[in-house]
C-alpha positions in Angstrom: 22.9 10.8 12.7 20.7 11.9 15.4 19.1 14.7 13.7 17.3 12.0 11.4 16.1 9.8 14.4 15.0 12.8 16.2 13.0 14.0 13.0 11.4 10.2 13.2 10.6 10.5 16.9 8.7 13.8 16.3 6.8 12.5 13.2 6.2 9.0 15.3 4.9 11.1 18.1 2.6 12.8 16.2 1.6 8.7 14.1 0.9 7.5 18.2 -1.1 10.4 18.6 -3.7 9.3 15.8 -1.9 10.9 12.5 -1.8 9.6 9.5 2.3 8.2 9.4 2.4 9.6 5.5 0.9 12.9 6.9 3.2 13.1 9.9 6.4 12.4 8.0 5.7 14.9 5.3 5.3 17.6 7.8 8.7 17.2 9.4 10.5 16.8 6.4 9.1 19.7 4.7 10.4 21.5 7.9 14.0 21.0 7.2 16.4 20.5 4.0 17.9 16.8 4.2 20.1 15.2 2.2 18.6 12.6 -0.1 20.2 9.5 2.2 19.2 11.3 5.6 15.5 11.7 4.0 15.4 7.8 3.4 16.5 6.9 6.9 13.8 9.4 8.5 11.5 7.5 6.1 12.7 4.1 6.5 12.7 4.7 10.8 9.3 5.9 10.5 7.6 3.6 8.2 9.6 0.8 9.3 8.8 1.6 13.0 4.4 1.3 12.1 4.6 -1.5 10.1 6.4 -3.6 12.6 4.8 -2.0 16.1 3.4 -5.3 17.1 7.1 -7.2 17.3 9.0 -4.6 18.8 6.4 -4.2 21.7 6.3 -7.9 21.7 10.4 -7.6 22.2 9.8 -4.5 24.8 7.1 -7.0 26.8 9.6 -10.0 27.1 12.6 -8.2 27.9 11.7 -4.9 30.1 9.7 -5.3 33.6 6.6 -3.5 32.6 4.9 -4.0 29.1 5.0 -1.6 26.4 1.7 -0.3 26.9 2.4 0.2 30.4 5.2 2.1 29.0 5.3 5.9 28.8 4.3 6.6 25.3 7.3 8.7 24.5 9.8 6.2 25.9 7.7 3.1 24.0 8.4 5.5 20.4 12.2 5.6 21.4 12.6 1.8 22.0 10.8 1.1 18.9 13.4 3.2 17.3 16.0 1.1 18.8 14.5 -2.7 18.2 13.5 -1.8 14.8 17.4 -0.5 13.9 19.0 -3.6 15.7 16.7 -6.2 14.2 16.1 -4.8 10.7 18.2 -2.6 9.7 22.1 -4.2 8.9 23.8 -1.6 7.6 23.2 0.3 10.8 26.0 -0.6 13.2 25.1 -2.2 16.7 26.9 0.3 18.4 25.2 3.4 16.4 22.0 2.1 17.1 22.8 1.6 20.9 24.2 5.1 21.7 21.4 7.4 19.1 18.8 5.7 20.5 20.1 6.6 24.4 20.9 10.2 23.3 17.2 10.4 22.0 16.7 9.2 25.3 18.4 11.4 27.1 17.0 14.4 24.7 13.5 13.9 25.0 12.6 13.9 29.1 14.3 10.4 30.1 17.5 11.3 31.2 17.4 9.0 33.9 16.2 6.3 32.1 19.0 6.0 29.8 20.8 3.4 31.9 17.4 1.4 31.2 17.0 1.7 27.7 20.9 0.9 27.2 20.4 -2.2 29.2 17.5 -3.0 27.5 18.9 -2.9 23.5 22.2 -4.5 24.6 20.0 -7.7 26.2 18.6 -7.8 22.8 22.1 -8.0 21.4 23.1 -10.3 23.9 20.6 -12.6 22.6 20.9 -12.2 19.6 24.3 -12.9 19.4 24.8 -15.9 21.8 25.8 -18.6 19.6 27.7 -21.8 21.2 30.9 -21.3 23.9 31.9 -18.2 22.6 33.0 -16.2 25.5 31.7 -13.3 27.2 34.6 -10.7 25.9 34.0 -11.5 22.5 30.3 -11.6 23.0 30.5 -8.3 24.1 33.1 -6.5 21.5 30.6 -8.2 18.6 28.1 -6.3 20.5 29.8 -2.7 19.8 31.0 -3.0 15.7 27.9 -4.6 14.3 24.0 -5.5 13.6 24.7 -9.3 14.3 22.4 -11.8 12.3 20.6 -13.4 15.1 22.1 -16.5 15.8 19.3 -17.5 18.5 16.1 -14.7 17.8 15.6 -13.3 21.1 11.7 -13.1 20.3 9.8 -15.9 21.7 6.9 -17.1 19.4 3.6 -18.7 20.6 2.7 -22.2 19.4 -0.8 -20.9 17.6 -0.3 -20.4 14.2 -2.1 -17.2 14.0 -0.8 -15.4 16.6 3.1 -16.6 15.7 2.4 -15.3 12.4 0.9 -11.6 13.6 3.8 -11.3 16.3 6.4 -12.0 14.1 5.4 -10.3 10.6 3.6 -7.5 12.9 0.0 -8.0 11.6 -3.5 -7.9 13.6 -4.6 -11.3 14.7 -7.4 -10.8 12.4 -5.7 -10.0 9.6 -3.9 -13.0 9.5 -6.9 -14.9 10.1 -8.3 -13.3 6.9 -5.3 -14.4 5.0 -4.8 -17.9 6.0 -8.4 -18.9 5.3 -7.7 -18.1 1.5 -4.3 -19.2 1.6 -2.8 -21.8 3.8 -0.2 -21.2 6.3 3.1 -21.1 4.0 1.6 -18.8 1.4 0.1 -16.4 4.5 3.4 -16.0 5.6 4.9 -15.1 2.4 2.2 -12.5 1.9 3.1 -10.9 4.7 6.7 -11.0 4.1 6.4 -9.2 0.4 3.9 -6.9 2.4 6.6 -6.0 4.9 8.9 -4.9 2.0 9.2 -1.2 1.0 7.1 -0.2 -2.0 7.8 -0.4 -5.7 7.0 2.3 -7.8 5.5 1.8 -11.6 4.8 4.6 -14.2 2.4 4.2 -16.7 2.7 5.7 -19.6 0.8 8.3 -21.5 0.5 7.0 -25.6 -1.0 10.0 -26.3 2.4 12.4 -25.6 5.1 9.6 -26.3 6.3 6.3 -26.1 7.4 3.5 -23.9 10.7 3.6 -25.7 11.0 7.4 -25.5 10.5 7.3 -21.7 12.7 4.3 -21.2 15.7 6.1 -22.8 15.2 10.1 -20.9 15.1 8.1 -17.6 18.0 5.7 -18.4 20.0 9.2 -19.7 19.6 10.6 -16.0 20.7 7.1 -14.2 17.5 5.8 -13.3 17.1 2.3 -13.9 13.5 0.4 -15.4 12.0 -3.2 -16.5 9.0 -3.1 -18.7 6.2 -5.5 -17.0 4.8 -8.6 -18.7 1.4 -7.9 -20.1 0.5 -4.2 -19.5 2.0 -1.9 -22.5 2.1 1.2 -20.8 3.8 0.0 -17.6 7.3 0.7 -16.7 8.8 -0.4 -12.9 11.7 1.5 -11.3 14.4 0.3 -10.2 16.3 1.4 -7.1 16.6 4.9 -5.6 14.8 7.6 -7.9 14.8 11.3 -5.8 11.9 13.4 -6.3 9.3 11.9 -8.4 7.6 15.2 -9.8 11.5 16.5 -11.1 12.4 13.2 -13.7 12.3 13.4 -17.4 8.8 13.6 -18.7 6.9 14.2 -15.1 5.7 17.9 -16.4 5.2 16.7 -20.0 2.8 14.6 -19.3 4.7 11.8 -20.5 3.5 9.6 -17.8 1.8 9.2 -14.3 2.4 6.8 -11.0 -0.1 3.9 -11.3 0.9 0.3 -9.8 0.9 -2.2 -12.4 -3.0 -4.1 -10.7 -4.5 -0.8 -10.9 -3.2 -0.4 -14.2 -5.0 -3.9 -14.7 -8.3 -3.0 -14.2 -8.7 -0.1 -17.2 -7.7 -3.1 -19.7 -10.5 -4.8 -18.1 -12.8 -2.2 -18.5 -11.7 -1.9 -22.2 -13.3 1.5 -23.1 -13.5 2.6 -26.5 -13.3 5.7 -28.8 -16.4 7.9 -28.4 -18.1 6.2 -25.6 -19.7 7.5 -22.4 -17.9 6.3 -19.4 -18.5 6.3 -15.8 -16.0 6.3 -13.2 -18.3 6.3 -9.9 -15.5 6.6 -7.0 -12.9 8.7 -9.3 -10.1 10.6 -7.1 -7.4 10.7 -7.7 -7.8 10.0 -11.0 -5.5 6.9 -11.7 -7.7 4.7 -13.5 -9.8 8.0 -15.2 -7.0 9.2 -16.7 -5.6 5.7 -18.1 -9.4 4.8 -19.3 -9.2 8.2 -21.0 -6.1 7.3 -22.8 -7.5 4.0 -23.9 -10.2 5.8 -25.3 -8.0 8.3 -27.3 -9.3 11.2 -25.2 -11.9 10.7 -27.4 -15.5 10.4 -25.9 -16.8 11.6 -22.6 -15.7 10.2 -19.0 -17.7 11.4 -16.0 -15.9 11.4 -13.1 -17.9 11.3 -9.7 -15.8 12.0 -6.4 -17.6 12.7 -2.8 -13.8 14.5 -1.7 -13.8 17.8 -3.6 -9.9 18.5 -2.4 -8.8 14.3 -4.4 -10.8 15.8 -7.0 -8.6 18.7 -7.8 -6.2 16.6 -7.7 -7.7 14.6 -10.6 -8.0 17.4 -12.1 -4.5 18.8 -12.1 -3.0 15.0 -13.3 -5.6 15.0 -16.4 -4.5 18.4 -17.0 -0.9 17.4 -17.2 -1.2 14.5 -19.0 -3.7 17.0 -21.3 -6.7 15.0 -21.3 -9.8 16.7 -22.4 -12.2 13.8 -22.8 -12.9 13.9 -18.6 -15.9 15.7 -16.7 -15.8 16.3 -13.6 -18.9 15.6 -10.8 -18.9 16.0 -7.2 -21.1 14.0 -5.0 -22.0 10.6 -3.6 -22.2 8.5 -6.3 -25.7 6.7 -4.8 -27.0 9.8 -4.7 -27.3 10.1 -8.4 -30.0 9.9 -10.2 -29.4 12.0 -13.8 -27.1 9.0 -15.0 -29.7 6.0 -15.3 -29.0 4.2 -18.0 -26.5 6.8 -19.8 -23.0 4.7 -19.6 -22.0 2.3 -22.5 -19.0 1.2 -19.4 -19.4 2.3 -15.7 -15.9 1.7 -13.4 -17.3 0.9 -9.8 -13.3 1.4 -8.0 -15.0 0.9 -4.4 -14.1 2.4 -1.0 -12.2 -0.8 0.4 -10.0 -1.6 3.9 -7.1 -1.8 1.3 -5.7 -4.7 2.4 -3.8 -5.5 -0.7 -2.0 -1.7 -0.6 -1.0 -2.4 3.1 3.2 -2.2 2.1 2.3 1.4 1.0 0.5 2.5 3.9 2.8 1.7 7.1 -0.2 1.9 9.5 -3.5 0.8 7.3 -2.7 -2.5 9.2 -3.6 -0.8 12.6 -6.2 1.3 11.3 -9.0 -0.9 9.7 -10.9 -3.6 12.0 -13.1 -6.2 11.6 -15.9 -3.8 12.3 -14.9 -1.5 9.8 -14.5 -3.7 6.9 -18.4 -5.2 7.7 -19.1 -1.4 7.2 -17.3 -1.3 3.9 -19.0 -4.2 2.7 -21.9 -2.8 3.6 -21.3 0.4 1.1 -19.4 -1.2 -0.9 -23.3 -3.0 -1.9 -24.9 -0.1 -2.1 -22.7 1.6 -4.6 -22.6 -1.5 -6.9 -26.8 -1.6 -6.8 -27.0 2.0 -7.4 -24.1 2.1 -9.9 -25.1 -0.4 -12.1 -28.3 1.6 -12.7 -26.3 4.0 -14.9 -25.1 1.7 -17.5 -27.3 1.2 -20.6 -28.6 -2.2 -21.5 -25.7 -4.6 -23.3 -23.1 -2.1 -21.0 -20.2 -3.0 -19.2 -19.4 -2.5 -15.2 -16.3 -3.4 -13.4 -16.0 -3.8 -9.9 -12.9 -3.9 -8.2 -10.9 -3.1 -4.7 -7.6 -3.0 -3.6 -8.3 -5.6 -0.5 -8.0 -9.2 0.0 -10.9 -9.7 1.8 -13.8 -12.2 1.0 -16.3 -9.8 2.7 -15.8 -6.8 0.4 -14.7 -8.8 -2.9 -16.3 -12.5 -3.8 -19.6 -11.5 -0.8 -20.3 -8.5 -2.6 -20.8 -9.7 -5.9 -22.4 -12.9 -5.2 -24.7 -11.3 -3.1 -25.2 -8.3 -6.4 -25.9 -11.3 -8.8 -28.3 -13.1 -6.8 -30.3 -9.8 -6.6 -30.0 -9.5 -10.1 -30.5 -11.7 -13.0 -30.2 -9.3 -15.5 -26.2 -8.9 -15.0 -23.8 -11.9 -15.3 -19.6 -12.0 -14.9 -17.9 -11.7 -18.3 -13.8 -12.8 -19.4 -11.8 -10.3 -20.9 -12.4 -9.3 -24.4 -9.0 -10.4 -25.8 -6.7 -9.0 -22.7 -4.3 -11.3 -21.7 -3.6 -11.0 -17.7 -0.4 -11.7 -16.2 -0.4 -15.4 -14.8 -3.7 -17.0 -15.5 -3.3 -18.9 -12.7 -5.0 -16.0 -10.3 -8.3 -16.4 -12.8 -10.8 -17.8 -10.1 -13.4 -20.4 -11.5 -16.3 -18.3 -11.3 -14.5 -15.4 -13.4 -13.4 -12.7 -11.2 -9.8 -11.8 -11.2 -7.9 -12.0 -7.5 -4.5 -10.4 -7.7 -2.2 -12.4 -4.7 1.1 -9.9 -4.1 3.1 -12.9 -3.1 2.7 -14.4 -6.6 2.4 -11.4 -9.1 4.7 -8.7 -7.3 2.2 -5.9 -7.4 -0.1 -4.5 -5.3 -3.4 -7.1 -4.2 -6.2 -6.7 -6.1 -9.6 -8.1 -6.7 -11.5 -7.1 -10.1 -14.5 -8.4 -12.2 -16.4 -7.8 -15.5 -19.7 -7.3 -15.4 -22.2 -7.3 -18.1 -26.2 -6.1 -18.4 -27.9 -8.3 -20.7 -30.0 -7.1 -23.6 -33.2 -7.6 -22.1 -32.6 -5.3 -18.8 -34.7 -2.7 -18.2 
């Protein structure tokens, strides 16, 4: 038991210390050999731990003397272990919590603090479990056999709506902000609920080496369980515990890739057909190519422009597994280009974003990206769509989209692109019938909400050069 919460103090050391929490935990797992249910809690502690860093120092600030950041780091990592098992994790016995979390404690250079951080998890217990005149002796054996479910929260919640919200669902002030401007106050909160939940993972499927069918029944044969998704033919959702991805049924056939069901979205919007040229401007790691490759047939040719020369071999490996010929690979920065003016019959602009509608699949995006960094992104995100849409021929199609909920980078950017330029204007799906209409915004972009689709955010739009351009 404490073997897998020290792996998750070392690899949320290393996340406090400005790595990437994917990175870090990948590094000490592939140090050891785990069993499949200790690799989940490591992962669960360590994820679980980032995406909900503002609550449990919010817990550390009103229970302990001195504030989390006035905390040593090291200690601040341990207690965060220990919040984040007593207040989310149920299965995990009180007790077990308790005692681990001292022994890590006592392990990693605060021995003589363990008095401290015993006192400290048990007064959250002792919260969380007063409920009426029930006495202190069976208070205190409830303590010791399990996770109680609070019957007073021992958290204390500001008034302001904003700030209740980021404490309590562990989100940036801002962030919030962002959310409850589009939104309202009920659905903002549960956004960040779904966006607190661990990820789902979708396949898509390659038509080209099988069938839906065909995959359905190899990973049913080896226990894994799937749903088919409403509206995207290729798309296939798992269901529950799967192991290693890379060693199911079909994974080295080529049968199928990963792709979340929005992103899967946006190839249909592009709709590319048999023999054309396509552009995909911000390629790696090759999700969408691949997919608009096997729209196409594999027939045609898709240019695929990266800046990242290490996410383009990786584009490279999944067509070649999924043996796709039809794609050609470019490196560079895709506003840098000149040789493709007017070449495309479809261009796919899949911009650099903040990612706030991915922020369930990366535990500490939320902490990463700022205000200041998504004006930046906006900023770029312009300057690729002007360049970009240089390359498609006249009557050609260009879809824009990001994986972020932000006005800033989504609706800003492309009302700001067609007020520039009167030769482009926003175009419905040819035929393609999107799950749930409802997210279809007035002016004819697509805005996929989490909450009410249960798959990743997403914002995407058509675009169309008319005749005339030059």
């Amino acid at each position: 038991m404490t073997n897998s919460r020290q792996l998750a103090f070392i690899a949320l050391r290393d996340v406090h210390k400005g790595a990437y929490a994917d990175v870090a935990l990948d590094r000490v797992l592939q140090k050891v050999n785990l069993a499949d249910n200790d690799r989940r809690l490591v992962t669960e502690l360590v994820y679980g731990s980032v995406r909900r860093q503002r609550t449990l120092d919010s817990l550390i600030d009103q229970l302990a003397k001195k504030k989390s950041d006035q905390q040593p780091q090291d200690l601040r990592t341990i207690l965060h272990l220990g919040f984040y098992q007593l207040r989310y994790q149920q299965r995990i016995p009180a007790s077990a919590a308790v005692n681990t979390t001292v022994q890590l404690a006592k392990e990693n250079g605060f021995s003589g603090l363990t008095g401290f951080v015993n006192g400290l998890l048990r007064q959250y217990l002792r919260k969380a479990g007063e409920q009426g005149d029930r006495g202190a002796e069976e208070k205190d054996s409830l303590l010791l056999c399990q996770s109680p479910v609070p019957h007073f929260d021992p958290l204390q919640l500001p008034e302001n709506p904003v700030e209740r919200l980021g404490i309590l669902h562990s989100f940036p002030d801002w962030i919030i902000q962002v959310w409850l401007e589009q939104l309202g106050l009920a659905e903002t909160e549960q956004l960040c609920e779904w966006m607190n939940q661990s990820p789902t993972i979708d396949l898509r499927i390659n038509p080209l080496r099988t069938s839906i069918e065909e995959v359905e029944a190899a990973l049913q044969s080896v226990g894994i369980l799937v749903r088919r998704i409403p509206h995207l033919p290729q798309a296939l959702r798992l269901i529950g515990s799967t192991g290693s991805i890379q060693k199911l049924p079909g994974f080295k056939e080529g049968w199928w890739t990963v792709q979340d069901s929005s992103a899967q979205l946006v190839s249909h919007l592009l709709d590319p057909q048999s023999g054309e040229v396509v552009i995909d401007t911000c390629a790696a790691p090759g999700g969408k190519t691949t997919h608009i490759a096997e729209l196409m047939a594999d027939k045609g040719k898709i240019w695929a422009c990266d800046r990242t020369p290490s996410r383009l071999r990786k584009l490279q490996e999944n067509s070649q597994r999924l043996n796709l010929l039809s794609i050609q690979i470019y490196t560079g920065d895709s506003r840098h280009f000149a040789q493709f003016q007017n070449t495309a019959d479809r261009v796919l602009l899949d911009a650099p974003c903040s990612g706030l509608g991915t922020m369930h699949r990366h535990a500490d995006a939320r902490w990463r990206q700022t205000p200041e960094s998504v004006r930046e992104l906006s900023l770029l995100q312009k300057e690729l769509l002007t360049h970009t849409s240089t390359f498609v021929k006249p009557g050609g199609v260009l879809v824009y989209a990001t994986c972020t909920l932000h006005l800033a980078e989504n609706e800003q950017v492309i009302s700001t692109f067609l007020a520039e330029s009167p030769d482009w204007q926003i175009e419905s799906p040819n035929g393609f019938e999107f799950p749930d209409s409802a997210h279809t915004m007035p002016q004819g972009w697509f805005k996929v909400w989490p909450h009410r689709q249960d798959m990743d955010g997403f914002f995407m739009v058509r675009l169309r050069k008319t005749n005339n351009s030059e």
